[in-house]
N, C-alpha and C positions, 0 to 999 in steps of 0.2 A: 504494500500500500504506500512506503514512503515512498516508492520508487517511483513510483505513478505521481504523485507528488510531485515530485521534484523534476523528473519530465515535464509533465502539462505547466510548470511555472518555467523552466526554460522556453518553451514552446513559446508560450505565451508572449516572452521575453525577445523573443528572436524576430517574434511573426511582429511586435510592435513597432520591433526599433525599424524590421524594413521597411513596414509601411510609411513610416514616419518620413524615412529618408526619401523613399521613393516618391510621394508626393508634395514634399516640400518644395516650393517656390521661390528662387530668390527675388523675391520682387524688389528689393531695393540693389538691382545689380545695375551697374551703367553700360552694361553691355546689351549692344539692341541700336536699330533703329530710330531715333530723335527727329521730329518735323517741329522745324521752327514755328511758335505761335504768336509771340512778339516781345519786343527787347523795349524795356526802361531804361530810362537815363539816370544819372546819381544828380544829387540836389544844386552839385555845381553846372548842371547840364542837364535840366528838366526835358524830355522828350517820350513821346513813347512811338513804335518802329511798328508795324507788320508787313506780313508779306501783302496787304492792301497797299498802303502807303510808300512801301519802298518800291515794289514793283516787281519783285520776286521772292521763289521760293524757295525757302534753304532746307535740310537736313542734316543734320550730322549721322553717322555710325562708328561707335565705338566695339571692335572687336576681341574678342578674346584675348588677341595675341599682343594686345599693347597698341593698335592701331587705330587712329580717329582718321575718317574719311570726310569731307563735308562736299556737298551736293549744291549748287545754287540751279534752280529749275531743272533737275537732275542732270546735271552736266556734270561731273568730278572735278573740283575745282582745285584741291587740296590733299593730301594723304602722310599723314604723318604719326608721329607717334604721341601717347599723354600717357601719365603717369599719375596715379591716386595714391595718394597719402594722408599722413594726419600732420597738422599742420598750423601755423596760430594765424587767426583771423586780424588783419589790418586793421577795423574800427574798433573791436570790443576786445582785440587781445587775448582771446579765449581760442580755447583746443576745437578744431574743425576738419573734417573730410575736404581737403582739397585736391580740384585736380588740374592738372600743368599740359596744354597743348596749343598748338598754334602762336606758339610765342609767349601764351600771359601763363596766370595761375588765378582760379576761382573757387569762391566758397561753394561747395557744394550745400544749396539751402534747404533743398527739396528733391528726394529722389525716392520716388514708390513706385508703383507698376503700373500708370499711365502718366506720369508728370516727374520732368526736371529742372531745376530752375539753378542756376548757377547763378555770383555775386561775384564781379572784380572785384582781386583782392588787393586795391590798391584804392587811391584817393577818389576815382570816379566811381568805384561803388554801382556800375551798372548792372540790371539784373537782367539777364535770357532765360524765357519761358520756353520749352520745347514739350511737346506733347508723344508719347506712342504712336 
């Protein structure tokens, strides 16, 4: 009887942790397709951008392998690499998800599994909304 026991709570134990693994979702991954939805100015440079106003449309793709691709009206316009790290935020000087490509480095503000919103991490303070 203990044997059965102790079996059926392995079981138990095994069948749990797969399932667990197997349907977990990272949804706060940066990896994935990004369609730009529109870019804020910082307070020294009130503006707000979209792809209405500016007259095109952007995307980024961030790849597994280290790769940022961006797209303006799906043309490839860019391909480089970014890098995510933890990092201190410019205004408030506190610990943040940053991530470094195309030249700058931005707060990551907002990242779940339909919305990214990045924050230069410098005096302009500008924020880019991108959508799934």
């Amino acid at each position: 009887m203990k044997k059965y026991f102790l079996f059926s709570i392995l079981c138990c134990l095994f069948s749990s942790a797969y399932s667990l693994e197997a349907t977990s979702i990272n949804s706060g991954s940066i990896v994935n397709t990004w369609i730009w939805e529109k870019s804020i100015g910082g307070s020294d440079n009130p503006y707000t951008a979209t792809p209405k106003t500016i007259g095109f449309n952007k995307k980024v793709v961030f790849t597994p392998n280290g790769r940022v691709i961006t797209y303006k009206n799906d043309v490839e316009i860019r391909n480089s690499t970014y890098k995510v790290e933890k990092g201190i935020g410019y205004f408030d000087q506190a610990e943040h998800d940053l991530i470094t490509f195309e030249g700058k480095t931005y707060i990551i503000e907002n990242l779940d599994n339909q919305n990214l919103t990045i924050v230069s991490n410098n005096t302009d303070a500008s924020r880019t909304i991108y959508k799934r």
